[in-house]
PyMOL CGO cylinders between C-alpha atoms (Angstrom):
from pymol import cmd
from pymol.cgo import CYLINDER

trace = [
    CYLINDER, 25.37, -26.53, -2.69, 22.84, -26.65, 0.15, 0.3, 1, 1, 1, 1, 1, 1,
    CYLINDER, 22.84, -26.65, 0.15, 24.62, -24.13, 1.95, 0.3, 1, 1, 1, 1, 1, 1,
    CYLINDER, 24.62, -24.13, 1.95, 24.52, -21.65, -0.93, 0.3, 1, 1, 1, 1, 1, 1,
    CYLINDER, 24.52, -21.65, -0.93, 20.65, -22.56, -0.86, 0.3, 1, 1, 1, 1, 1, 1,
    CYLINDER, 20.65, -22.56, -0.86, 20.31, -21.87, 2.34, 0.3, 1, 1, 1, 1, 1, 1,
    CYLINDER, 20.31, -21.87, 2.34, 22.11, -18.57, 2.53, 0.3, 1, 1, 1, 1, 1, 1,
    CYLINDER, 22.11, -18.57, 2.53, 20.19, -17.47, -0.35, 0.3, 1, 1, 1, 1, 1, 1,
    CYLINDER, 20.19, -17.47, -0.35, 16.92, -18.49, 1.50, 0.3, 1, 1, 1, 1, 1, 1,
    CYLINDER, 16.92, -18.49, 1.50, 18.45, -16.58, 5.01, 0.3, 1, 1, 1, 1, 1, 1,
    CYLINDER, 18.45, -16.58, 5.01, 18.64, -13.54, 2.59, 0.3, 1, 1, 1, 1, 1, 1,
    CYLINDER, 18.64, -13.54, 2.59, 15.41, -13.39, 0.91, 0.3, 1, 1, 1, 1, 1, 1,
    CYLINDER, 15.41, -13.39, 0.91, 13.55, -14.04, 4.35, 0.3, 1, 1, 1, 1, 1, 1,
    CYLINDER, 13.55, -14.04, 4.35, 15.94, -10.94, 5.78, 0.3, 1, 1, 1, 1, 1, 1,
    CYLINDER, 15.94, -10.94, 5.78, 14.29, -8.79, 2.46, 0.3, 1, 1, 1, 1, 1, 1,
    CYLINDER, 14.29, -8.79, 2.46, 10.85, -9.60, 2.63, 0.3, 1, 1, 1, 1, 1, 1,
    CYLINDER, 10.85, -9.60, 2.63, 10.64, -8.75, 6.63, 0.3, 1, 1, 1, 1, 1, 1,
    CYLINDER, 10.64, -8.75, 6.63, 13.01, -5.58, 7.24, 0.3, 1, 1, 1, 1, 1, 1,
    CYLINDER, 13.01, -5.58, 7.24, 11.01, -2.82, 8.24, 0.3, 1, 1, 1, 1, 1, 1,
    CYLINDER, 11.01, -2.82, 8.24, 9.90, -0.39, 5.66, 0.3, 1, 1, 1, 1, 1, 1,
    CYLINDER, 9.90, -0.39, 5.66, 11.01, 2.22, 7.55, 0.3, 1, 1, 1, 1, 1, 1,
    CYLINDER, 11.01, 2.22, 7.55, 14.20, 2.89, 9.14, 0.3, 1, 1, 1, 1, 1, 1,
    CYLINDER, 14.20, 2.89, 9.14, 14.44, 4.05, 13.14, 0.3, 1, 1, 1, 1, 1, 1,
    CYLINDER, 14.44, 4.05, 13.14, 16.41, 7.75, 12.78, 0.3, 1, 1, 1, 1, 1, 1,
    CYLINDER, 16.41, 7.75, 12.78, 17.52, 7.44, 16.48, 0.3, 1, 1, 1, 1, 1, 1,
    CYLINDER, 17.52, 7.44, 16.48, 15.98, 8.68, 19.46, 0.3, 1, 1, 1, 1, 1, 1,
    CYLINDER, 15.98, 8.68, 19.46, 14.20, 11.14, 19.83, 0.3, 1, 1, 1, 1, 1, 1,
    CYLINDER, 14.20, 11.14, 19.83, 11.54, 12.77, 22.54, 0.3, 1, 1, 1, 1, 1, 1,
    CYLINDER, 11.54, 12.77, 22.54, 8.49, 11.28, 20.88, 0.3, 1, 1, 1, 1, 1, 1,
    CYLINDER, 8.49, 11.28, 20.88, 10.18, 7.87, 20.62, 0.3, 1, 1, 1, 1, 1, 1,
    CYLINDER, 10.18, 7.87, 20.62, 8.47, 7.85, 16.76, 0.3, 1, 1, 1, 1, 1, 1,
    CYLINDER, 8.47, 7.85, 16.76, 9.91, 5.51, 14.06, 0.3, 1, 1, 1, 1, 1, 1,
    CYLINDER, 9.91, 5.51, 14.06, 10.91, 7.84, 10.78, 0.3, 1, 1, 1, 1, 1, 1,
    CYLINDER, 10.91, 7.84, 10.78, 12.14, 7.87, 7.95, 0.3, 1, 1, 1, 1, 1, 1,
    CYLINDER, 12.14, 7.87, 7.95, 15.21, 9.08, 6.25, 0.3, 1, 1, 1, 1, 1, 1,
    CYLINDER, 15.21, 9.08, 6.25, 15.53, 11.92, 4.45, 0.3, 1, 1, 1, 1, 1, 1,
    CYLINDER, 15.53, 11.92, 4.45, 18.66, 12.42, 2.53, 0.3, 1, 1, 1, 1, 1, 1,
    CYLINDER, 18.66, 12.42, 2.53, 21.67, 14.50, 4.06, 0.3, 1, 1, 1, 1, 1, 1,
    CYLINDER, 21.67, 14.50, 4.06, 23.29, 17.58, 5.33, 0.3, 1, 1, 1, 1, 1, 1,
    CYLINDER, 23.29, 17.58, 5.33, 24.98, 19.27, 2.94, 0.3, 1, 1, 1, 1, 1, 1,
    CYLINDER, 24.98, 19.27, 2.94, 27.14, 20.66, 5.54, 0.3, 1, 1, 1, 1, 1, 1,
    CYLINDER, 27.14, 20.66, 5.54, 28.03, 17.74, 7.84, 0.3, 1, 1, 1, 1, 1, 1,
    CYLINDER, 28.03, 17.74, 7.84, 27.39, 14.87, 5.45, 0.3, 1, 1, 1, 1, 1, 1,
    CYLINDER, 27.39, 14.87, 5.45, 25.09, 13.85, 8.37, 0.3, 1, 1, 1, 1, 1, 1,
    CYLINDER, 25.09, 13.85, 8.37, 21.85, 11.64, 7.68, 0.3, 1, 1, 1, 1, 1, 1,
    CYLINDER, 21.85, 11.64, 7.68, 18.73, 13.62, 8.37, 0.3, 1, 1, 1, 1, 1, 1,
    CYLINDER, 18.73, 13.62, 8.37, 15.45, 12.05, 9.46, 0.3, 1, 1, 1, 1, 1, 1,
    CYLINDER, 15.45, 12.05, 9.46, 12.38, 13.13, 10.63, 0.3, 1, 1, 1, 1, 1, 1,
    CYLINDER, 12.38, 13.13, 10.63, 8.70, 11.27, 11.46, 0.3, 1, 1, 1, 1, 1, 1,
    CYLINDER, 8.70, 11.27, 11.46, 7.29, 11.32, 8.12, 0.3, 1, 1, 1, 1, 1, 1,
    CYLINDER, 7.29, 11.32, 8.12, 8.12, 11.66, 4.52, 0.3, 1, 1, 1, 1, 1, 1,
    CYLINDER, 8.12, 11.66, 4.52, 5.86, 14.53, 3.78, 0.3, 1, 1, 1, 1, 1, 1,
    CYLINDER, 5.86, 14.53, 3.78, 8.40, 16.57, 6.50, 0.3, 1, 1, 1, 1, 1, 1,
    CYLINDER, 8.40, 16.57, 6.50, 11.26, 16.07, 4.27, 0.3, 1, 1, 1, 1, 1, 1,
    CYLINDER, 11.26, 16.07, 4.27, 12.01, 19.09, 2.65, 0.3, 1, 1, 1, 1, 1, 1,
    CYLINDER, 12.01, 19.09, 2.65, 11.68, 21.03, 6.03, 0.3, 1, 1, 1, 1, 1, 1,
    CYLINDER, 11.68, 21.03, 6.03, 13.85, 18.66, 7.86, 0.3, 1, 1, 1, 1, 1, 1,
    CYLINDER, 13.85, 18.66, 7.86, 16.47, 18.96, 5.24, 0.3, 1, 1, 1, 1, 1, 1,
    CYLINDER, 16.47, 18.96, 5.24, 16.13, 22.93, 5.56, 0.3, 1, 1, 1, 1, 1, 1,
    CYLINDER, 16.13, 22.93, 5.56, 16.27, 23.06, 9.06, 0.3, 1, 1, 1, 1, 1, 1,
    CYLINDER, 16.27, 23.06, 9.06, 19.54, 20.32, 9.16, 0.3, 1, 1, 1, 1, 1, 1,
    CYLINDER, 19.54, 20.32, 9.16, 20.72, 23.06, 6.58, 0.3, 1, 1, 1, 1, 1, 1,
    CYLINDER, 20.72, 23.06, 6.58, 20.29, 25.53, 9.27, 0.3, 1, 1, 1, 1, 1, 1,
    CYLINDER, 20.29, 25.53, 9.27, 21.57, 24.68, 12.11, 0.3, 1, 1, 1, 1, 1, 1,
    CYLINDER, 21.57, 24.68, 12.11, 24.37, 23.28, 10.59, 0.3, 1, 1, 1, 1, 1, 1,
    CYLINDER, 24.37, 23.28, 10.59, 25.19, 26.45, 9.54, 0.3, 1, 1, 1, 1, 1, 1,
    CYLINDER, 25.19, 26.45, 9.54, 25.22, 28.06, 12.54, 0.3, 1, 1, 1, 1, 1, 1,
    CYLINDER, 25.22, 28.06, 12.54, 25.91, 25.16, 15.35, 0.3, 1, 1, 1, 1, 1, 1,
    CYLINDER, 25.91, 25.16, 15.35, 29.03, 25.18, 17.59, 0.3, 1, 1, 1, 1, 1, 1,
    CYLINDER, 29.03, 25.18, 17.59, 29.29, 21.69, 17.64, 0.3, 1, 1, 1, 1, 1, 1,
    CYLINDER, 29.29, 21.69, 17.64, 31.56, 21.90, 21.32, 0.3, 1, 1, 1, 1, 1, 1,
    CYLINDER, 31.56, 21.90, 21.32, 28.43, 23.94, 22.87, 0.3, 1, 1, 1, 1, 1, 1,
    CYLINDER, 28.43, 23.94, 22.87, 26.02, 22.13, 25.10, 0.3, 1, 1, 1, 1, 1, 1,
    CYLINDER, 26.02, 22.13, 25.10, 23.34, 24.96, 24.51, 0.3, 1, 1, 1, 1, 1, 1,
    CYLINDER, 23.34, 24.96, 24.51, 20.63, 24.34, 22.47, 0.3, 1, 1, 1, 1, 1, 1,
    CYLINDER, 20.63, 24.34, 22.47, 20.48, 26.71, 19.39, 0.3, 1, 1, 1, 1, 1, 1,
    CYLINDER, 20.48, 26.71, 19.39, 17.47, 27.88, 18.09, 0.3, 1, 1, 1, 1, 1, 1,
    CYLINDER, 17.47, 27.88, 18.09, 16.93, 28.09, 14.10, 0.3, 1, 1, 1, 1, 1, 1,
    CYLINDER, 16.93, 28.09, 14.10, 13.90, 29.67, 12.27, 0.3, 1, 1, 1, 1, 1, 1,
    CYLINDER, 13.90, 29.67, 12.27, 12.71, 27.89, 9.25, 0.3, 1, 1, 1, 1, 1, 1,
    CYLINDER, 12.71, 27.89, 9.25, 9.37, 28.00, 6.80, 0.3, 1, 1, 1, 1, 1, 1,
    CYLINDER, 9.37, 28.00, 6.80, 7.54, 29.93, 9.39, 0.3, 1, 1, 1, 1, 1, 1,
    CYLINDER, 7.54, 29.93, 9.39, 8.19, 27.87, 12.50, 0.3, 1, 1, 1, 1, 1, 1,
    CYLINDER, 8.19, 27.87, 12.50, 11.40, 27.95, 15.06, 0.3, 1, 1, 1, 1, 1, 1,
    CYLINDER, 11.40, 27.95, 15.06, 12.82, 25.20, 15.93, 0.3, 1, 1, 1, 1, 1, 1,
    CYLINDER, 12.82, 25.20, 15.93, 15.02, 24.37, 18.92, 0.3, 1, 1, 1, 1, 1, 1,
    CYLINDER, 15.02, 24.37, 18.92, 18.01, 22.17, 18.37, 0.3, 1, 1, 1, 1, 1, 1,
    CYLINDER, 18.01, 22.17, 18.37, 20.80, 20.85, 20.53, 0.3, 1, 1, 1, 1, 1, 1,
    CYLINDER, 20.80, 20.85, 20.53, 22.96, 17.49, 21.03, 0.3, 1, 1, 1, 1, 1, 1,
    CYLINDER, 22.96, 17.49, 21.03, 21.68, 14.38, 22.40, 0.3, 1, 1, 1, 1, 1, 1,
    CYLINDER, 21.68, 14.38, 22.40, 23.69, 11.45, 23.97, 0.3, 1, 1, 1, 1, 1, 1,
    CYLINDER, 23.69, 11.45, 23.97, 22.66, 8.12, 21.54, 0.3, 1, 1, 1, 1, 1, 1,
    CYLINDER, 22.66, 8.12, 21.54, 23.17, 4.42, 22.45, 0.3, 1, 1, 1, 1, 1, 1,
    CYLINDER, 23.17, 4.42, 22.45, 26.63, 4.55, 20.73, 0.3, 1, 1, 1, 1, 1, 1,
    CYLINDER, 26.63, 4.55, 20.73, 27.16, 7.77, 19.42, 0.3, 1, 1, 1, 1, 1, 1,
    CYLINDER, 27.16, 7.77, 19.42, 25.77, 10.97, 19.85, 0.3, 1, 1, 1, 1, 1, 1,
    CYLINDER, 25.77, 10.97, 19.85, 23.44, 12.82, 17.92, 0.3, 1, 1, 1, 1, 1, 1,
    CYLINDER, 23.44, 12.82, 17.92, 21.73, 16.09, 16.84, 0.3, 1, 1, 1, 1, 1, 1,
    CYLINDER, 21.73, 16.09, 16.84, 17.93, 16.55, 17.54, 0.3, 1, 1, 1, 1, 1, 1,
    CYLINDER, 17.93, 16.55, 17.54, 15.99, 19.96, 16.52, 0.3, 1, 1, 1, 1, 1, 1,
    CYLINDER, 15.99, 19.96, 16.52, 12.13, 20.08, 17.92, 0.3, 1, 1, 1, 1, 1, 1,
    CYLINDER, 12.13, 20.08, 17.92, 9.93, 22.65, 16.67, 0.3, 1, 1, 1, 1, 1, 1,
    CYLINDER, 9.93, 22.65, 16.67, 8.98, 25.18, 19.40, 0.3, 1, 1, 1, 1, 1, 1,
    CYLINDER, 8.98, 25.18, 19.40, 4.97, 25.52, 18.15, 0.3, 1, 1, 1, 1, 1, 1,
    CYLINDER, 4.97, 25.52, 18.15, 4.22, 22.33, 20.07, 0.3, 1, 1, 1, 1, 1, 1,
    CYLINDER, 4.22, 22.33, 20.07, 3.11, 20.49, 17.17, 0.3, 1, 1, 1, 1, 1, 1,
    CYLINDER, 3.11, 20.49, 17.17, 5.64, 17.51, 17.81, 0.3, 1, 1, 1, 1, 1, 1,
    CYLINDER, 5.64, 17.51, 17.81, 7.61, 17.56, 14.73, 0.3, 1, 1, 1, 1, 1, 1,
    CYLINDER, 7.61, 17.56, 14.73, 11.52, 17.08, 14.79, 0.3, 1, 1, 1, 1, 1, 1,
    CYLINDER, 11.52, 17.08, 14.79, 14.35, 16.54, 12.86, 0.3, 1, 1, 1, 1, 1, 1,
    CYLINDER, 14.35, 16.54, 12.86, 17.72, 13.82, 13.55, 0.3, 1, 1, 1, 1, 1, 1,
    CYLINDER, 17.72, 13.82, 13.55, 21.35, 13.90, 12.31, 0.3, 1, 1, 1, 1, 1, 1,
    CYLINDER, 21.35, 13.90, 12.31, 22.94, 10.87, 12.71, 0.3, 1, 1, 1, 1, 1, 1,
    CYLINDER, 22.94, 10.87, 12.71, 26.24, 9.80, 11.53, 0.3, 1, 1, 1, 1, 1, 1,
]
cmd.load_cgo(trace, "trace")
């Protein structure tokens, strides 16, 4: 009985201080983000910095998805909602993943992780 107490306790405490936001990998600004939905493609999770980006991220995931060789080492370049983005894989602590920065210097980007 005390050990289903305490496990019950364990859990709770585990709820109340996860993060409310979930790291998307890395990524060259090093930014915490948040998660998106995914790739209709790939089935990959997309993420970018912050919620408000979501609907481009998904678009550009959407893009280069589309048009990615996924056995290239080149980055590919995608245009979406005005802006072009630049993506290209990126080695990850245990697998890698796919990173797209936008080109117009304004620091947003976009993750696919598996």
């Amino acid at each position: 009985m005390r050990t289903a107490a305490a496990g019950a306790v364990g859990i709770a405490l585990l709820a109340l201080t996860a993060p409310a936001a979930r790291a998307v990998g890395e990524n060259t600004s090093g930014a915490v983000g948040v998660t998106c939905g995914t790739d209709g493609t790939t089935g990959l999770s997309v993420g970018t910095a912050h919620a408000r980006d979501c609907a481009t991220a998904l678009q550009v995931a959407s893009a280069y998805t589309r048009s990615w060789d996924s056995g290239g080492a080149e980055a590919t370049t995608v245009h979406v909602a005005g802006s072009s983005w630049r993506c290209r894989e990126r080695p990850g602590p245990l697998n890698p993943y796919q990173e797209c920065v936008e080109t117009g210097g304004v620091g947003r980007w976009v993750t696919l992780t598996s």
